[in-house]
Structures are given as structure tokens and as C-alpha cells.
PDB file of N, CA, C and O in Angstrom:
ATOM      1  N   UNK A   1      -0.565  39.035   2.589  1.00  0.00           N
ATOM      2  CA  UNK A   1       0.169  38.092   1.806  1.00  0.00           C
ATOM      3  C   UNK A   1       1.197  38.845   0.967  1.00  0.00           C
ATOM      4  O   UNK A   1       0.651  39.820   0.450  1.00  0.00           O
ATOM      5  N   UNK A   2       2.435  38.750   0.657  1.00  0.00           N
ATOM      6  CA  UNK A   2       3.442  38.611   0.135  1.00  0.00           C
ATOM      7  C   UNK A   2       3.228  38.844  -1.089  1.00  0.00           C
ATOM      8  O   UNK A   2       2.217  38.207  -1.385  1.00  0.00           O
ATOM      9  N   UNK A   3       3.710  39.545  -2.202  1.00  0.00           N
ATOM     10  CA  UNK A   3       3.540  39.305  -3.707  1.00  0.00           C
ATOM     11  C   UNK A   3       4.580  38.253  -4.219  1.00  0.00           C
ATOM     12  O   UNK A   3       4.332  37.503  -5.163  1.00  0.00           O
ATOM     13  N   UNK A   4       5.831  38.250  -3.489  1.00  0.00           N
ATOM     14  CA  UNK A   4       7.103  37.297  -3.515  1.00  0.00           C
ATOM     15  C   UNK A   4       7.160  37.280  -2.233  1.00  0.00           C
ATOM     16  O   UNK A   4       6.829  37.982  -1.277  1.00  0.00           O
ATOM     17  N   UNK A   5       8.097  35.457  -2.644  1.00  0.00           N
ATOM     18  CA  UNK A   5       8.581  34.864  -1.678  1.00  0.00           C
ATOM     19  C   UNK A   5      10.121  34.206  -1.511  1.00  0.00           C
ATOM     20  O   UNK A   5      10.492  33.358  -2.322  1.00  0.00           O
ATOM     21  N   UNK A   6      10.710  34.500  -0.773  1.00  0.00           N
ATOM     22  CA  UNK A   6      12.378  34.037  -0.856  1.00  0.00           C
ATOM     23  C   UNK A   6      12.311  32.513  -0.734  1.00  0.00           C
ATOM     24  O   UNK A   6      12.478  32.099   0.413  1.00  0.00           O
ATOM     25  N   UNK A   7      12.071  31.457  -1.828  1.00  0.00           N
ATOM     26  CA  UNK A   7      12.562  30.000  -1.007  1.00  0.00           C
ATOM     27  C   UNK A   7      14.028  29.552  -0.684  1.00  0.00           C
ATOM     28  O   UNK A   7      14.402  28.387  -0.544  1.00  0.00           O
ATOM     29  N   UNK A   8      15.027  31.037  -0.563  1.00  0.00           N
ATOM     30  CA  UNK A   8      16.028  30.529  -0.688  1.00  0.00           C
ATOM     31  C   UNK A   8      16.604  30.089   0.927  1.00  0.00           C
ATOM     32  O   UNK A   8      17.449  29.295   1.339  1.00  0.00           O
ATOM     33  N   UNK A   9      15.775  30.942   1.488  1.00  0.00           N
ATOM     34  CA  UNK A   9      16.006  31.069   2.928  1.00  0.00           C
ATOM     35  C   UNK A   9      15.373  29.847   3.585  1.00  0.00           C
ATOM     36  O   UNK A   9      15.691  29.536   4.733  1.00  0.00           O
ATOM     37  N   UNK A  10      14.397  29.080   2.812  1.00  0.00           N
ATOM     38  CA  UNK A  10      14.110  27.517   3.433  1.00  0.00           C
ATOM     39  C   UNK A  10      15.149  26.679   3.831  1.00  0.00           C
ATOM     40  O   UNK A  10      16.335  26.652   3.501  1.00  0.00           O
ATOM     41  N   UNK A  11      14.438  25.942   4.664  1.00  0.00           N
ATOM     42  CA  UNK A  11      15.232  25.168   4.948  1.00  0.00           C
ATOM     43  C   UNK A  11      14.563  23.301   4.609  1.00  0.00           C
ATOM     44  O   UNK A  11      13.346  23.119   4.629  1.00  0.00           O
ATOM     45  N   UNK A  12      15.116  22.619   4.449  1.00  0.00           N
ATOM     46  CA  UNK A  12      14.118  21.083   3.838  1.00  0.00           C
ATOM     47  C   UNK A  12      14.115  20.530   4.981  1.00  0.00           C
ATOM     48  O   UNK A  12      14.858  20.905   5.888  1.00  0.00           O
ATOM     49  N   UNK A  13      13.309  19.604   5.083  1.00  0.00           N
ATOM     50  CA  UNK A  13      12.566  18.946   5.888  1.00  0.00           C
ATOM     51  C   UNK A  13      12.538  17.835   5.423  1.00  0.00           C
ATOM     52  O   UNK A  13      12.213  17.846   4.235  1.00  0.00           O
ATOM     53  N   UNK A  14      12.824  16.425   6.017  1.00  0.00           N
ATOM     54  CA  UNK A  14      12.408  14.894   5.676  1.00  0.00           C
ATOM     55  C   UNK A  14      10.955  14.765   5.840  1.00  0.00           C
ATOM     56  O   UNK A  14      10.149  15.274   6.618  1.00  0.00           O
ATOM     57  N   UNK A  15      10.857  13.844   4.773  1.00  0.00           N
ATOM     58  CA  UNK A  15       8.875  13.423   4.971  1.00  0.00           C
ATOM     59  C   UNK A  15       9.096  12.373   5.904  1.00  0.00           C
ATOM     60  O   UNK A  15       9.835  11.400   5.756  1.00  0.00           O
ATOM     61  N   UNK A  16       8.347  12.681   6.930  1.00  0.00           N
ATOM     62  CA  UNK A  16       7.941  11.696   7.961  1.00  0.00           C
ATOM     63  C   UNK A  16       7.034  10.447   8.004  1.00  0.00           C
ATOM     64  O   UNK A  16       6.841   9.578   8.853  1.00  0.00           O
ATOM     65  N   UNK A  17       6.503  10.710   6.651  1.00  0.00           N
ATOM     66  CA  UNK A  17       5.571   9.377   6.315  1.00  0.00           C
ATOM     67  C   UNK A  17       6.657   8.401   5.047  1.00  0.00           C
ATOM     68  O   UNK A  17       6.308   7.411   4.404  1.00  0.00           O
ATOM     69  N   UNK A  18       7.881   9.046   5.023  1.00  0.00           N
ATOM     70  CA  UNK A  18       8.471   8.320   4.032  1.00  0.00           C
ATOM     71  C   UNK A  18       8.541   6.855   3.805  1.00  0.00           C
ATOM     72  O   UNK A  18       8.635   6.145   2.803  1.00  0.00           O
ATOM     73  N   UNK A  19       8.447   6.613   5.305  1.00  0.00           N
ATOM     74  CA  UNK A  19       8.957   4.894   5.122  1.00  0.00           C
ATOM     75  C   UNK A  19       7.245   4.396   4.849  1.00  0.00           C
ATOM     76  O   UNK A  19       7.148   3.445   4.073  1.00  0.00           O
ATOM     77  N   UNK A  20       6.193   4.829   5.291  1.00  0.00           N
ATOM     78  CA  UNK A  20       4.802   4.059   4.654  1.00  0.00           C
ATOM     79  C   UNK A  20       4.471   4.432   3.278  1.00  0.00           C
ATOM     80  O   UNK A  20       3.301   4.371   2.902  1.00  0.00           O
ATOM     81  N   UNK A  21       5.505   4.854   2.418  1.00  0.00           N
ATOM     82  CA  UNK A  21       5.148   4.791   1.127  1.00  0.00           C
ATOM     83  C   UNK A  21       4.776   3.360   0.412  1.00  0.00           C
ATOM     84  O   UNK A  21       4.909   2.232   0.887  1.00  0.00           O
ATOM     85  N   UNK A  22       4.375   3.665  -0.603  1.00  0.00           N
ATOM     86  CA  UNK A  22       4.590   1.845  -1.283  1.00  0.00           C
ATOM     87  C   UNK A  22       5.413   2.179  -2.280  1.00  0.00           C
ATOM     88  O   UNK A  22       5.719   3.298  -2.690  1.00  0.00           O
ATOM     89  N   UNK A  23       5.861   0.749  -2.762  1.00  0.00           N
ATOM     90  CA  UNK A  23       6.899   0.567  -3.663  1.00  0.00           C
ATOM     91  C   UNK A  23       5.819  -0.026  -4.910  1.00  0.00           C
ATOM     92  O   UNK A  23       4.781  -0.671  -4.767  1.00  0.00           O
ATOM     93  N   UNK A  24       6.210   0.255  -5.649  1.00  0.00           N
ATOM     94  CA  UNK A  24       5.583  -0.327  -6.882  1.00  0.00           C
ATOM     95  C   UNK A  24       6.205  -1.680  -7.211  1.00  0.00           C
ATOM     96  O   UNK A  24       7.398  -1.668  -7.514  1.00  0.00           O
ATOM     97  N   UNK A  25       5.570  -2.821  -7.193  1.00  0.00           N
ATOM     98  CA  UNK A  25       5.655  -4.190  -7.607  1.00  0.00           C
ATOM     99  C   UNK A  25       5.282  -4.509  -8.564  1.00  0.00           C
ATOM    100  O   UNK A  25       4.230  -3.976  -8.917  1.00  0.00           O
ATOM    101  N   UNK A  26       5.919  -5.538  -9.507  1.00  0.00           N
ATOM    102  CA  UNK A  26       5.239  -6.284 -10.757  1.00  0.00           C
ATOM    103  C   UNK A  26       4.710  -8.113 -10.289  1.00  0.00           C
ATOM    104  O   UNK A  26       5.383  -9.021 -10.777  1.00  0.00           O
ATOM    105  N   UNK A  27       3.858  -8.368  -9.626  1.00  0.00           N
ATOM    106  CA  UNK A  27       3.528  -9.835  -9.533  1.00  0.00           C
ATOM    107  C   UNK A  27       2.506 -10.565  -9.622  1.00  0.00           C
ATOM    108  O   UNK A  27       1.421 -10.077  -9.304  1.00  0.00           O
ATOM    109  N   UNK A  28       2.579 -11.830 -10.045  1.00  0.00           N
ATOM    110  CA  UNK A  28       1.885 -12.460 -10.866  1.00  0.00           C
ATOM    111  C   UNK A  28       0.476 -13.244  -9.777  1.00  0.00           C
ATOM    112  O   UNK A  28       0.717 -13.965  -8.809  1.00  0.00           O
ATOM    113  N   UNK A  29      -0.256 -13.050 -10.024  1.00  0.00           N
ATOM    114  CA  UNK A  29      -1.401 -13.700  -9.004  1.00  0.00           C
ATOM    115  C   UNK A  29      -2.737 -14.398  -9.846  1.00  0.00           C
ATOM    116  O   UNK A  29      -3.406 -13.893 -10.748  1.00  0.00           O
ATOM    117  N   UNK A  30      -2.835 -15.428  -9.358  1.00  0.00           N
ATOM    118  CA  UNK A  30      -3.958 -16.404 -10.464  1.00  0.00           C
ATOM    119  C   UNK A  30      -5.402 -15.880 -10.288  1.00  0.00           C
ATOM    120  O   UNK A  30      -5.939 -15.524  -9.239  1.00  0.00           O
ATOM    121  N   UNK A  31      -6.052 -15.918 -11.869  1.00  0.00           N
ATOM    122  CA  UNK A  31      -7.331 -15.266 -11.892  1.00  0.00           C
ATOM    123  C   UNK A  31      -7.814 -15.492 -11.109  1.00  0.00           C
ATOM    124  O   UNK A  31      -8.751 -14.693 -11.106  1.00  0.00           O
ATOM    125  N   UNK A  32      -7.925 -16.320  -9.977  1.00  0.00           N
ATOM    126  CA  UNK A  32      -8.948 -16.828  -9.568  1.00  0.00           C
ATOM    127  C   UNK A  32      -8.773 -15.824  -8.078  1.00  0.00           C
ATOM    128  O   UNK A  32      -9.659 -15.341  -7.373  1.00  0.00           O
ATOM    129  N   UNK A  33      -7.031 -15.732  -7.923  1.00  0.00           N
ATOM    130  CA  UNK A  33      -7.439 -14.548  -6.384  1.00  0.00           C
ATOM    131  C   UNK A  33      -7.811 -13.239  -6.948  1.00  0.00           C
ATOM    132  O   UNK A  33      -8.444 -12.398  -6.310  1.00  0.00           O
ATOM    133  N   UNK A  34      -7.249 -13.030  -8.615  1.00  0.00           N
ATOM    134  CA  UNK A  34      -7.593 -11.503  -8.443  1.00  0.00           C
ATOM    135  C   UNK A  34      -9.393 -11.418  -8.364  1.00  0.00           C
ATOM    136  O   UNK A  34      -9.858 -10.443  -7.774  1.00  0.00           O
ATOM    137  N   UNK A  35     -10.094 -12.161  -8.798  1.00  0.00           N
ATOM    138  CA  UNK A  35     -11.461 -12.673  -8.801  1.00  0.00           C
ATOM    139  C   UNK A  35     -12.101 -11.857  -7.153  1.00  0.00           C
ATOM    140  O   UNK A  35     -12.780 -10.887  -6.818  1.00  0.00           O
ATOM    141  N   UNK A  36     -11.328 -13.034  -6.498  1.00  0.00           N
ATOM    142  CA  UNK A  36     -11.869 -13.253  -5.616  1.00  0.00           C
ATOM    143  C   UNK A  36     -11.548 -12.023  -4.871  1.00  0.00           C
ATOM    144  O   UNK A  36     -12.308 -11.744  -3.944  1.00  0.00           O
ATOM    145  N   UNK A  37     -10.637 -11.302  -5.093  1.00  0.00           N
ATOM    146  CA  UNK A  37     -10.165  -9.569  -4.247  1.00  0.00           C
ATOM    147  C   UNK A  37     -11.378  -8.584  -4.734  1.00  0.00           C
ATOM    148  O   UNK A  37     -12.253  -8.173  -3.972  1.00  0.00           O
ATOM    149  N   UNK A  38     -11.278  -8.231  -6.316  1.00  0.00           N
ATOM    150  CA  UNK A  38     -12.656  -8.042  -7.134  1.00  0.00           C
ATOM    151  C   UNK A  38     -13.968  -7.944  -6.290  1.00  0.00           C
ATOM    152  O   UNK A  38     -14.502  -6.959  -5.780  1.00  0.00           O
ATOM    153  N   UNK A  39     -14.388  -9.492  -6.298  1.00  0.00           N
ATOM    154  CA  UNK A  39     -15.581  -9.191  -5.882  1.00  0.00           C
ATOM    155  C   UNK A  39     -15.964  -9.026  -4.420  1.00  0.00           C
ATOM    156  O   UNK A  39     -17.086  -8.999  -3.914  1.00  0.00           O
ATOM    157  N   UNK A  40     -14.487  -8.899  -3.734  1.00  0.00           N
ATOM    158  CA  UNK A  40     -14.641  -8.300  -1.989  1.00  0.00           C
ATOM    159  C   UNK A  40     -14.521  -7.139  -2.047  1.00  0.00           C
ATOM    160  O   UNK A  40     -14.806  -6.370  -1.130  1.00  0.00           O
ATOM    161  N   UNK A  41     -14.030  -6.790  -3.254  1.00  0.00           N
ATOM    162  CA  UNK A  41     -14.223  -5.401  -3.155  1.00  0.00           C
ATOM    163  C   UNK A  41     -15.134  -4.222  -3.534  1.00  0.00           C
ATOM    164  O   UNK A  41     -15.396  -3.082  -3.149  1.00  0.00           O
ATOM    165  N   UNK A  42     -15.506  -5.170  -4.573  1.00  0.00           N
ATOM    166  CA  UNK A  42     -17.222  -4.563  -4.795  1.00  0.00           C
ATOM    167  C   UNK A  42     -18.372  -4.556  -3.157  1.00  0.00           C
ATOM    168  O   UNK A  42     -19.160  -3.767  -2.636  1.00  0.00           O
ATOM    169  N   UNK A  43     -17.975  -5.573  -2.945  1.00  0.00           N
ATOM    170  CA  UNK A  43     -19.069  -5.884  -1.503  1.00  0.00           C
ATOM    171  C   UNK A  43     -18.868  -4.478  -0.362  1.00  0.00           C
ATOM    172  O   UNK A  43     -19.742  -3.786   0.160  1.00  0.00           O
ATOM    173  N   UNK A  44     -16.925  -4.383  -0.204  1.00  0.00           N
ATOM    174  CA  UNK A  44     -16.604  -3.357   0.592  1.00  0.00           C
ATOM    175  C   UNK A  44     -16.638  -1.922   0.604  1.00  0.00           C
ATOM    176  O   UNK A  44     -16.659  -1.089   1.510  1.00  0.00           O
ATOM    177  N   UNK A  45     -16.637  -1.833  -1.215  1.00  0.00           N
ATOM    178  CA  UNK A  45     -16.149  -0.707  -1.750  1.00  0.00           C
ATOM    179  C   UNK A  45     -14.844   0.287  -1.497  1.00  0.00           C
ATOM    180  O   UNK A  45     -14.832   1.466  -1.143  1.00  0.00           O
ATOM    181  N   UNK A  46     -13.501  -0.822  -1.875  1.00  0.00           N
ATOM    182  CA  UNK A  46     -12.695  -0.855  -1.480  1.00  0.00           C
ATOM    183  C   UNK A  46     -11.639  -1.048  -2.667  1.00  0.00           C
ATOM    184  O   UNK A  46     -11.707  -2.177  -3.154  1.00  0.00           O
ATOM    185  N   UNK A  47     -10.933  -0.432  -3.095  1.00  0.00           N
ATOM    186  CA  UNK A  47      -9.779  -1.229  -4.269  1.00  0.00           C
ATOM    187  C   UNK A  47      -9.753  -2.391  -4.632  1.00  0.00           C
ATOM    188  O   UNK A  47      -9.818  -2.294  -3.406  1.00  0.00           O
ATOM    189  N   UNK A  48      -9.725  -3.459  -5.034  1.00  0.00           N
ATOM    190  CA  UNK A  48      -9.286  -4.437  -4.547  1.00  0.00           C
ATOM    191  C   UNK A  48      -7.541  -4.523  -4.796  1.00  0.00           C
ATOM    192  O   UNK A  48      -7.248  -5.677  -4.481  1.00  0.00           O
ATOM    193  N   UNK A  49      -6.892  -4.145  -5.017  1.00  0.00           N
ATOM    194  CA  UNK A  49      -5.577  -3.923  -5.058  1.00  0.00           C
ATOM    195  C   UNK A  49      -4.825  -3.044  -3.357  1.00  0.00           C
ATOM    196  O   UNK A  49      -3.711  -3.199  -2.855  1.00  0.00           O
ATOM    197  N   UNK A  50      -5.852  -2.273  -2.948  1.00  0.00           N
ATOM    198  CA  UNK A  50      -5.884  -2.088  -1.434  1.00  0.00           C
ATOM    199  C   UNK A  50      -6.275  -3.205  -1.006  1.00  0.00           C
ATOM    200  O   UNK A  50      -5.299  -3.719  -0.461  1.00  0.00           O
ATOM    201  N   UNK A  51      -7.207  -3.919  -0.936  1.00  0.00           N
ATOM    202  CA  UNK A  51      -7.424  -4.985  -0.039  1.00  0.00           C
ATOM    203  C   UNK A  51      -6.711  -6.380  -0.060  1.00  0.00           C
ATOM    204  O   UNK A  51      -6.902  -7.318   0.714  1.00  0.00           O
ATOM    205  N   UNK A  52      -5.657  -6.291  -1.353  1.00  0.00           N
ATOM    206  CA  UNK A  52      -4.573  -7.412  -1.358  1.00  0.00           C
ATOM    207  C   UNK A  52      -3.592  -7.161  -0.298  1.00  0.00           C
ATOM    208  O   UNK A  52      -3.173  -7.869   0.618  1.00  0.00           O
ATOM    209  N   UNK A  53      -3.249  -5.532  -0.801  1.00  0.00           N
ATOM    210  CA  UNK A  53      -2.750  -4.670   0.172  1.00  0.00           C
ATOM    211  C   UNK A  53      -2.340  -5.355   1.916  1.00  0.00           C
ATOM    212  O   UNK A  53      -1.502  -6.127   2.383  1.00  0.00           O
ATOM    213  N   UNK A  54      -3.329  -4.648   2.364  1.00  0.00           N
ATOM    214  CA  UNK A  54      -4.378  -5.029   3.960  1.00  0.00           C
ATOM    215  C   UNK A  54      -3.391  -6.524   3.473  1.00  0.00           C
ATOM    216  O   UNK A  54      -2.177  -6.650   3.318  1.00  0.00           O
ATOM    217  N   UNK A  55      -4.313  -7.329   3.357  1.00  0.00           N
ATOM    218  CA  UNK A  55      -4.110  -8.701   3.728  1.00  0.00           C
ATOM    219  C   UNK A  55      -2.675  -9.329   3.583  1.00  0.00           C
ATOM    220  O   UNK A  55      -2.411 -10.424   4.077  1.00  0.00           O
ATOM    221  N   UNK A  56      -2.012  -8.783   3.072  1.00  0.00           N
ATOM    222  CA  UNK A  56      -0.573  -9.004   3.096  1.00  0.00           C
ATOM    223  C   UNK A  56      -0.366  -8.631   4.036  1.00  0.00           C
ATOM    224  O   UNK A  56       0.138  -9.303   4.935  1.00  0.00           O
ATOM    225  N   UNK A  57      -0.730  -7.295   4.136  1.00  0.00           N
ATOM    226  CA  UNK A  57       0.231  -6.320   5.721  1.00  0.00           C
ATOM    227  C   UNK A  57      -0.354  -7.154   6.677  1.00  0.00           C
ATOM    228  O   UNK A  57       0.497  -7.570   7.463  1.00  0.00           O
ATOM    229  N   UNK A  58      -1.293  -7.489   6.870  1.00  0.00           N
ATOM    230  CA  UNK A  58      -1.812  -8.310   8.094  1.00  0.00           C
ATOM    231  C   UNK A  58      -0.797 -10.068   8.493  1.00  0.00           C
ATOM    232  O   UNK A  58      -0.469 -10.574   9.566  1.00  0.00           O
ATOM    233  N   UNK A  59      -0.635 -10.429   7.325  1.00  0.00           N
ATOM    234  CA  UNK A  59      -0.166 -11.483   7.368  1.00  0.00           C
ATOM    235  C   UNK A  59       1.539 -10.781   7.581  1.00  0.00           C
ATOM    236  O   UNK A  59       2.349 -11.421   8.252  1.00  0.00           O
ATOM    237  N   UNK A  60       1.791  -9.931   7.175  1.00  0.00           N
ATOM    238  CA  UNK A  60       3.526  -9.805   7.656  1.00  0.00           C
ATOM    239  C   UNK A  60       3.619  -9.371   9.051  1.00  0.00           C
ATOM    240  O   UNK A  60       4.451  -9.952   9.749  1.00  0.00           O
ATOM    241  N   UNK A  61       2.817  -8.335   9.640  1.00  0.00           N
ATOM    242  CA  UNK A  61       2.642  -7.939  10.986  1.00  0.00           C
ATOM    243  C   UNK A  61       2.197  -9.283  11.932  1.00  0.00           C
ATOM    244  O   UNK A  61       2.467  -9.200  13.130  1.00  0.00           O
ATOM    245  N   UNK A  62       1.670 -10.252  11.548  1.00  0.00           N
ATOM    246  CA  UNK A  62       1.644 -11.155  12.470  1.00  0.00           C
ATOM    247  C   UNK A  62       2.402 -12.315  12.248  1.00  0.00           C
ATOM    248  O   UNK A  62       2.061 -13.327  12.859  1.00  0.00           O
ATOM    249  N   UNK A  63       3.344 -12.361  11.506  1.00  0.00           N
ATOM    250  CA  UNK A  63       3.953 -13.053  11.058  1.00  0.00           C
ATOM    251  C   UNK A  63       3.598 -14.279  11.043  1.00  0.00           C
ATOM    252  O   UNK A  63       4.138 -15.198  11.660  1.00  0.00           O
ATOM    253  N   UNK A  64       2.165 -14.368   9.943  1.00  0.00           N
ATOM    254  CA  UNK A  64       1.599 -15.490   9.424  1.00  0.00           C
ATOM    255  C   UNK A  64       2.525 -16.680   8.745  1.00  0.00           C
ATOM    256  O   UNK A  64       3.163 -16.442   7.719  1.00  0.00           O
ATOM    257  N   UNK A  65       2.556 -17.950   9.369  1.00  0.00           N
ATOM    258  CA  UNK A  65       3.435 -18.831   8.408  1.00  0.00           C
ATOM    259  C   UNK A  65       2.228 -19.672   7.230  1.00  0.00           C
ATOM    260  O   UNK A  65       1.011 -19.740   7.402  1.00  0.00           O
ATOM    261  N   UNK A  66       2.893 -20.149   6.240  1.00  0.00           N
ATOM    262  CA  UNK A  66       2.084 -21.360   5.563  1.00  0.00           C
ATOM    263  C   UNK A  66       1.729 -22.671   5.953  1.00  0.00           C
ATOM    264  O   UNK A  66       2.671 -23.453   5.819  1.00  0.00           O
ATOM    265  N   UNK A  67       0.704 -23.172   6.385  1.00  0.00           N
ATOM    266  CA  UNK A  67       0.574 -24.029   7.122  1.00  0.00           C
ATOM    267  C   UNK A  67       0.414 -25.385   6.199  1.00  0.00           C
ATOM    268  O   UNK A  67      -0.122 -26.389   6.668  1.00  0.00           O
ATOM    269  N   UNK A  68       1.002 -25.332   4.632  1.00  0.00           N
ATOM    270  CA  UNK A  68       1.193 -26.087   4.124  1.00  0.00           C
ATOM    271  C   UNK A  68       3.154 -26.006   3.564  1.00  0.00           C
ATOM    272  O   UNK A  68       3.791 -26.927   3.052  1.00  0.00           O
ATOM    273  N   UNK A  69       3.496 -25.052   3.795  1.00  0.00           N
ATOM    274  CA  UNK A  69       5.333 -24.807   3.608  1.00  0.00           C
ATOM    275  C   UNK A  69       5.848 -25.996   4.386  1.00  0.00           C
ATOM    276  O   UNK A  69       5.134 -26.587   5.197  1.00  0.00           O
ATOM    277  N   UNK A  70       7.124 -26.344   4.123  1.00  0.00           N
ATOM    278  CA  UNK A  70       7.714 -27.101   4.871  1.00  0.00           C
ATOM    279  C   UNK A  70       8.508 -26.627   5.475  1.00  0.00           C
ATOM    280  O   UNK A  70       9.168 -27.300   6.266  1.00  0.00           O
TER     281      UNK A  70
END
């Protein structure tokens, strides 16, 4: 091993996982789903903020509609 190292001679690299980052959101959801994420997530042992997660991504990948929307 090296005692020094030149980083000048690097070269950068794009992160390849860039685009599955998350974005940080501010939104509003009624006690009653965060409740209900809560205690699926106690059952799963799972975030429940991951498992809102999931269930969104699931519903955009299949491009779930509202079957009460007009």
C-alpha cells in the first residue's frame, strides 16, 4: 500500500444507480393510512415509510388507475 495517493490523475465516473435515488417529498397522508402502514409494518418488520414506498412503486409500474376517478 501506498503512503500517498495522486487523486489528481482520477478520472470521475457517473453513479449508475443515480436515477433509483429518492427524492425527498413533503406530503400529507390521513392518520388513518399512516396507521395502517405502521402497523404492516410492525407485522413485516419493514419501515413503514418503505412500505408506502413499495406500494406506490407498484401502483406506478402497473399503471394502477382509481377506480373511483372520473
Amino acid at each position: 500500500m501506498k503512503k500517498e495517493y495522486d487523486f489528481d490523475k482520477l478520472k470521475g465516473r457517473k453513479n449508475p444507480y443515480a436515477q433509483r435515488l429518492k427524492k425527498q417529498v413533503t406530503i400529507r397522508l390521513g392518520q388513518d393510512v399512516i396507521q395502517y402502514f405502521k402497523e404492516v409494518a410492525e407485522e413485516t418488520n419493514i419501515p413503514y415509510q418503505t412500505l408506502i414506498n413499495l406500494y406506490l412503486r407498484e401502483c406506478a409500474y402497473e399503471h394502477k388507475k382509481l377506480h373511483w376517478a372520473a
